[in-house]
C-alpha positions as CSV (number, residue, x, y, z in Angstrom):
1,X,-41.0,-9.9,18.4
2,X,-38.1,-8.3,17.3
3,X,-37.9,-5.6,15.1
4,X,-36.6,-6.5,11.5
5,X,-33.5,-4.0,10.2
6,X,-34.4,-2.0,7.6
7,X,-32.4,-2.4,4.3
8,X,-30.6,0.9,3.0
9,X,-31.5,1.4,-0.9
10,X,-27.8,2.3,-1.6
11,X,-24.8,0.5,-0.4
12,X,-21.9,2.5,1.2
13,X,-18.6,3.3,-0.6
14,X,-15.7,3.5,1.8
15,X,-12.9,3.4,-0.2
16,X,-11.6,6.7,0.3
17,X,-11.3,5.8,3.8
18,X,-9.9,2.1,3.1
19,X,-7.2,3.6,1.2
20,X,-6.5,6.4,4.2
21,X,-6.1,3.6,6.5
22,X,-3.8,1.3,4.5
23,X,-1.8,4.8,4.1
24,X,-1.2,5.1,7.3
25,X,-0.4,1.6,7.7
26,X,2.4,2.2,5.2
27,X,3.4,5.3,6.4
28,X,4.1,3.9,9.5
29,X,6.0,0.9,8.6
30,X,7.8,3.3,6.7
31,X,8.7,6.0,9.5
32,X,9.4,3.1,11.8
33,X,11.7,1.7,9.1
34,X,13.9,5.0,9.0
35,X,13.7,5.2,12.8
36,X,15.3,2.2,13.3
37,X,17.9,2.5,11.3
38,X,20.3,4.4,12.8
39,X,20.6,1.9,15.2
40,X,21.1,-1.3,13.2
41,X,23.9,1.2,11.4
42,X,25.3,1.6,15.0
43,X,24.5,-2.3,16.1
44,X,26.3,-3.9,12.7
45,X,28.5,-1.0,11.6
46,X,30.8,-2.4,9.2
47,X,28.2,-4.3,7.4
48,X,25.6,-1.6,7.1
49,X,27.9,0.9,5.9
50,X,28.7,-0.9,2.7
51,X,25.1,0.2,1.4
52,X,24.6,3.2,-0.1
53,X,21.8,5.5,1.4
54,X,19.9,5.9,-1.7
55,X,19.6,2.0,-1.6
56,X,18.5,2.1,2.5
57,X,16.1,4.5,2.1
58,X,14.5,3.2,-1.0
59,X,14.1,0.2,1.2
60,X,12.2,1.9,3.0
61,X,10.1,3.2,1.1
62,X,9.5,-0.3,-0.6
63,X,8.5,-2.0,3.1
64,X,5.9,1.0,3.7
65,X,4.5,0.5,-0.1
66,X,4.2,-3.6,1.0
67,X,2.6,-2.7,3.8
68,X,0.5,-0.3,2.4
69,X,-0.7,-3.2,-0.2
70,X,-0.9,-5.6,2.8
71,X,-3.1,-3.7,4.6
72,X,-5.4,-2.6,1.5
73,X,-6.3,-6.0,0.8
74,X,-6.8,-7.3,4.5
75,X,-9.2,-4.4,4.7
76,X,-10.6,-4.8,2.0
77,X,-11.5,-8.4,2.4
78,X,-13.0,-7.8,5.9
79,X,-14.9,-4.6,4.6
80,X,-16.5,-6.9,1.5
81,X,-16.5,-10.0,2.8
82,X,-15.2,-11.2,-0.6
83,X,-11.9,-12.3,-1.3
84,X,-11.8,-11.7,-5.0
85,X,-13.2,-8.7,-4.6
86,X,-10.2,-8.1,-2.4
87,X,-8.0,-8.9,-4.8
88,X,-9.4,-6.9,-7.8
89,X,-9.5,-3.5,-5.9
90,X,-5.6,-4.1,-4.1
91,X,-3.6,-5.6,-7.4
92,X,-3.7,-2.4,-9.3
93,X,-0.9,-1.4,-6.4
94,X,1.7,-4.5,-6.6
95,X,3.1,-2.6,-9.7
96,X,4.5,0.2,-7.4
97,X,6.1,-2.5,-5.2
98,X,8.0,-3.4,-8.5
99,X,8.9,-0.5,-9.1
100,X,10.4,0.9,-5.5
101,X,11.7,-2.9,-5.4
102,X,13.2,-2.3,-9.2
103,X,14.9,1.3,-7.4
104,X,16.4,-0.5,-4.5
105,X,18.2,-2.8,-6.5
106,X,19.6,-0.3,-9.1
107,X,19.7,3.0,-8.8
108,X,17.1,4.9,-10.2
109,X,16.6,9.0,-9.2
110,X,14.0,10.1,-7.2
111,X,13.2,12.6,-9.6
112,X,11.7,9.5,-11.5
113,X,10.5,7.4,-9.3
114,X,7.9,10.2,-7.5
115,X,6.7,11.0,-10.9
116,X,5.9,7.8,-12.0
117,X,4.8,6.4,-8.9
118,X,2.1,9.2,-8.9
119,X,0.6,8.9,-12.1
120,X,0.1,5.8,-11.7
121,X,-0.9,6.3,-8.0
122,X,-3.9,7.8,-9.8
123,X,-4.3,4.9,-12.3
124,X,-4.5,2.7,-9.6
125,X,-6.5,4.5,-7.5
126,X,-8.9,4.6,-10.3
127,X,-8.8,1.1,-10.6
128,X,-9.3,0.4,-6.9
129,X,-12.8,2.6,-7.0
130,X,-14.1,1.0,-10.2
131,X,-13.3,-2.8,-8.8
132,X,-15.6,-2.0,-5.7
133,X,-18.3,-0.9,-7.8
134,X,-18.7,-4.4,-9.6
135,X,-21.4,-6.0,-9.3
136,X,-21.1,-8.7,-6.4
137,X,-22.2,-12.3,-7.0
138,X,-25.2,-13.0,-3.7
């Protein structure tokens, strides 16, 4: 006979590491972003230079945050095996999607956007660690 596993009294809490991973997944959407753009500028020229680089680069930054929320909640639902769980702990991030979405349309500074972003980076990273520690439904 085999041997049975023996249960752990705790349950693990990897979100710090969840939300590492989903950063870097964002981070390097982002860099690849701004990497290939000099060569689209080069490729369609004319076009291209009609947008302002505030507007390009906030893009950018929108397209690493999407990502970033893409690969929270596919990691999250394969880490909890639960899709509304999924969904509770990666929502509290669509707002900043918005909002670098809202500054690549109209031009707001940077000087505001990093500010708010982070405060409510925290909020939501807050949010994120108090969704995982819901009770689950067996």
């Amino acid at each position: 006979m085999g041997k049975r596993k023996r249960q752990s009294r705790y349950e693990h809490n990897h979100t710090l590491t969840t939300l590492l991973m989903a950063s870097f997944g964002g981070a390097c959407a982002f860099i690849t972003i701004e990497t290939i753009l000099p060569d689209l500028v080069e490729l369609w020229g004319q076009n291209m230079n009609k947008l302002p680089g505030w507007q390009v680069h906030m893009g950018s930054v929108c397209v690493g945050i999407l990502t970033f929320f893409l690969f929270l909640l596919l990691l999250e639902v394969f880490e909890t095996g639960s899709k509304i769980t999924a969904w509770r702990s990666s929502a509290p991030w669509l707002p900043l999607i918005l909002l670098t979405a809202l500054a690549t349309v109209i031009h707001i500074p940077l000087y505001v956007v990093i500010p708010i972003g982070a405060i409510y980076g925290v909020w939501a990273y807050r949010r994120t660690c108090s969704a995982r520690q819901l009770p689950r439904s067996p």
